[in-house]
KOLLO-752625 format. One line per 10 residues: number of its first residue (from 0); for each residue z negated, y, x of C-alpha. Coordinates in steps of 0.02 Angstrom, whole numbers, padded with zeros to 5 digits, always signed. Each point is the difference from the previous one (the first is absolute). Example, Ala and Ser with C-alpha at 12.3 -4.5 7.8 and 13.67 -1.06 7.14 Angstrom:
2
0	-00390:-00225:+00615 ~ +00033:+00172:+00069 .
END
This chain:
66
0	-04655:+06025:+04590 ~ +00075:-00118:-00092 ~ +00026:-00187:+00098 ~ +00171:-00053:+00009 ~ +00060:-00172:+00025 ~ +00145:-00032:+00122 ~ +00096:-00203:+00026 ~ +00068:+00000:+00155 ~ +00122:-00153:+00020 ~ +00046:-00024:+00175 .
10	-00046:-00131:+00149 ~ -00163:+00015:+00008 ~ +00000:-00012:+00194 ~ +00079:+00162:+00013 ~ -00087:+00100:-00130 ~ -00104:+00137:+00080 ~ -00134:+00109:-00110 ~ +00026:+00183:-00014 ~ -00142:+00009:-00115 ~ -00146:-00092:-00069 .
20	+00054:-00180:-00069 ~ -00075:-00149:-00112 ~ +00109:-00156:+00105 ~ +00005:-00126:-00175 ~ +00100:-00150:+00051 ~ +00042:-00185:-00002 ~ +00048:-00044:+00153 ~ +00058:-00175:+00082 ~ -00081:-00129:+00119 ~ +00107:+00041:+00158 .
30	-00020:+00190:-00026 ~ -00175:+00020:-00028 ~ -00059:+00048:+00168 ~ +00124:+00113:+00049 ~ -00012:+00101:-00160 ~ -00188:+00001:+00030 ~ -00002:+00060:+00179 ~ +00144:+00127:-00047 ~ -00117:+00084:-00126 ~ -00174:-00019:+00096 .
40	+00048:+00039:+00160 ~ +00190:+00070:+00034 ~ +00013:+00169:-00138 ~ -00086:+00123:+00027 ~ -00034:+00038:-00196 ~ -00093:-00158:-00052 ~ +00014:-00042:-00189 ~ -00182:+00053:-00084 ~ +00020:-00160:-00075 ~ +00084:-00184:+00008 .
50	+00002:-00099:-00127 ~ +00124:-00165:+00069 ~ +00017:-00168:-00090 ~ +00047:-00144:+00128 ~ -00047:-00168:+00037 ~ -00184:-00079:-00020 ~ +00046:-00082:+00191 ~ +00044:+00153:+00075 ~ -00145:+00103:-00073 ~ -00106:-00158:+00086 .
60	+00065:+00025:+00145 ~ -00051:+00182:+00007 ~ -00168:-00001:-00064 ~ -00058:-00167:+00093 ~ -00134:+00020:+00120 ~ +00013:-00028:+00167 .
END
């Protein structure tokens, strides 16, 4: 079939997937995490992909080591 591409503007927080997604987005410091853990662990359709610009601090804090 042919792919079609749907925007969806709304809160992001209380978008839920009916269908396979791409998640593109730039999304601020102080909503980072909760837009993360919303789309990794709360919907039950998880986007196939996630492509999310944010800051290099908070993308340290993630990936650091423990």
């Amino acid at each position: 079939g042919v792919d079609k591409l749907t925007i969806v503007e709304q809160d992001v927080l209380q978008f839920i997937p009916t269908q396979s997604s791409l998640l593109i987005a730039n999304i601020p410091y102080y909503i980072t995490s909760p837009i993360l853990f919303r789309f990794l662990y709360e919907v039950d359709l998880i986007p196939s992909e996630m492509i999310i610009l944010m800051q290099k601090e908070v993308a340290d804090k993630i990936t650091r080591q423990k």
